[in-house]
N, C-alpha and C positions, 0 to 999 in steps of 0.2 A: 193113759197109754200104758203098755205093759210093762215099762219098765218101771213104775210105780209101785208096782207090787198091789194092787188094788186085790187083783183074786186071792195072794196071799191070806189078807187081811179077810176076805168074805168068808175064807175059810176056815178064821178061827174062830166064830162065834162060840159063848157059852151062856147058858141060864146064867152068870153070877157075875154079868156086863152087860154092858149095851154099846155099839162101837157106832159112832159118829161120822157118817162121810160127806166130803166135802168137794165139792167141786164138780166138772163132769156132767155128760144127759143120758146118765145109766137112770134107767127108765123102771128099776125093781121097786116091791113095794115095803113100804115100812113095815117093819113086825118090832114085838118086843126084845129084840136082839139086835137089833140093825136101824137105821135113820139115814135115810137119804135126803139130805139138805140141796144137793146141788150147786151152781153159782150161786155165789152169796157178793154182795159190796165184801171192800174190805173193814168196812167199820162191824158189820154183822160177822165176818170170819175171825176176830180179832174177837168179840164177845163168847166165839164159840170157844175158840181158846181156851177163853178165861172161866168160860163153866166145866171145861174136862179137867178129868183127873192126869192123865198122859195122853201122850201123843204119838203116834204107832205109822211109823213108813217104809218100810222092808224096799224103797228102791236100790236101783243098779244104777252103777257109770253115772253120777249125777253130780259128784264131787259133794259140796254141803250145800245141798238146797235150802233155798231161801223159807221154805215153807219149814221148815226145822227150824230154823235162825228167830224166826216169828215167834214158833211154839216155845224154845228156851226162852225168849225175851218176856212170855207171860209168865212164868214160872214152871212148863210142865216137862214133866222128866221124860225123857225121850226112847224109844225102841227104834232101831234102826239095821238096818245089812252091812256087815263089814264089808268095807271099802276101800279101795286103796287112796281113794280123794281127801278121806278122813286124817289120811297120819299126818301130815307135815300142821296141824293144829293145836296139837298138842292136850287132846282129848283124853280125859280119865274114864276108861272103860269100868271101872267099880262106878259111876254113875252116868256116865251114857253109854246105853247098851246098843253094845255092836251085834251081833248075829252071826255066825260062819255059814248057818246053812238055813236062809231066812225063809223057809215053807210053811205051812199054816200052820203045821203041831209047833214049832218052834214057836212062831209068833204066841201062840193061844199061850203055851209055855210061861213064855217068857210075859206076859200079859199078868198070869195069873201070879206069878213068881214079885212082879213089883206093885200089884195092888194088895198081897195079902201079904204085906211087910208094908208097915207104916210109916216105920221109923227111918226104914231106909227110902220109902216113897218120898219122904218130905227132904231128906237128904240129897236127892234125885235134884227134887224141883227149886231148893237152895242153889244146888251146884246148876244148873240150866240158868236160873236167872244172875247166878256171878259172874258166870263166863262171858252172856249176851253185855251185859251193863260194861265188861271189858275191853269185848273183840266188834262187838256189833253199832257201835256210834256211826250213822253215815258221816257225822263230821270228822272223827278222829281218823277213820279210815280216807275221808278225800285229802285230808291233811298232811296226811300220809303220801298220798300219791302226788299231794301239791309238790310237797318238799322235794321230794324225788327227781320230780319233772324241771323244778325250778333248778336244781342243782345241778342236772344237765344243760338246761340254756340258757343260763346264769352269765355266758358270755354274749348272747345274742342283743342284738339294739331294738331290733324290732318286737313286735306284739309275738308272742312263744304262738307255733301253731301243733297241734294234734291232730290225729289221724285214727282213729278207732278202726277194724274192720270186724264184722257181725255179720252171719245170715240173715238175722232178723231186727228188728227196734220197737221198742214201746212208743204209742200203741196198738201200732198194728198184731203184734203178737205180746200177750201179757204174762209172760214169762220170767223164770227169780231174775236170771241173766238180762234179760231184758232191761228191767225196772233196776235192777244194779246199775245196764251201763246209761241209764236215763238220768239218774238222781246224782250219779257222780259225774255225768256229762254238764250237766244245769250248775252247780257249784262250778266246776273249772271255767264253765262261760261268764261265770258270777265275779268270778280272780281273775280274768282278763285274757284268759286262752280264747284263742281262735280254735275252735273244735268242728272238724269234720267226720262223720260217722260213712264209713263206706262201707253198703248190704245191698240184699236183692231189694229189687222194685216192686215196692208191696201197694201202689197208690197209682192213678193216672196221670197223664199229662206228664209236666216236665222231668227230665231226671232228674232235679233237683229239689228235694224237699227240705223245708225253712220250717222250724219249730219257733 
């Protein structure tokens, strides 16, 4: 989708790279500057990961997408659009780069500017995998939200009940958002919430759908 920044990205090609895309049924063809991998599992997305050197997303309005959160958790340093979803993170811009004005010379820029520094490339990808191993635990994070939630009905007798509302749910739509509120939905039903997800009717038959 365009908020992606995909054209960004097509448009920074150079002879002294090769840029890796992932996802999507853009139908272009591979040249020595470009690779169109398409859907992938996520065991094969998570490989690809782990054979690039960085990871390059020039989107908008997406707050910190999950697909960035992946890329730091394998080690790669990250190129990114400045955001305003990003600040309350608490993000070191000397190694994850933000963008003011994320268009292809920018991107190519800034591309060329972190793979030909080594020392700071590896710096990059240190600080991407400390931060992940910090902030990114799905358990310390639902642990988080247990506490929270227990500490509000901490006076209730009965079984605690939840209420989520969404557009969408995994997996009818496999989205970061998505598979966030799925994995930390499954843990809280695990600790003894009663959990209700209310979204649009993405299936037949009953309004009621049971996972």
């Amino acid at each position: 989708v365009p908020k992606k920044g995909f054209e960004k990205v097509l448009g920074a090609q150079d002879d002294k790279y090769q840029i890796v895309f992932v996802g999507g049924d853009t139908k272009l063809k591979n040249t020595d500057r470009t690779i169109f991998l398409g859907k992938l599992s996520k065991s094969d997305v998570r490989r690809v990961y782990q054979a690039s050197d960085l990871f390059v997303l020039p989107s908008n309005s997406e707050g910190f997408p999950v697909s960035i959160q992946e890329a730091m958790s394998c080690g790669l340093p990250v190129i990114t659009a400045k955001d305003r979803g990003y600040e309350s993170y608490g993000l070191d811009e000397k190694f994850f780069m933000m963008l003011k004005n994320s268009d292809s010379e920018s991107v190519k820029k800034a591309i060329n500017e972190v793979l030909n520094n080594e020392e700071h490339l590896q710096k990059m990808s240190e600080y991407s995998r400390d931060y992940s191993v910090k902030n990114f635990s799905w358990d310390s994070n639902t642990d988080t939200i247990e506490n929270l939630y227990q500490s509000i009905l901490k006076t209730k007798k009965n079984k605690p009940r939840i209420a989520f509302i969404s557009d969408a749910i995994y997996d009818f739509n496999k989205g970061g958002k998505e598979k966030r509120l799925n994995d930390i939905t499954k843990k809280l039903v695990h600790s003894g919430f009663d959990v209700t997800v209310y979204c649009m009717k993405w299936w037949e038959g009953d309004n009621k759908y049971t996972k």
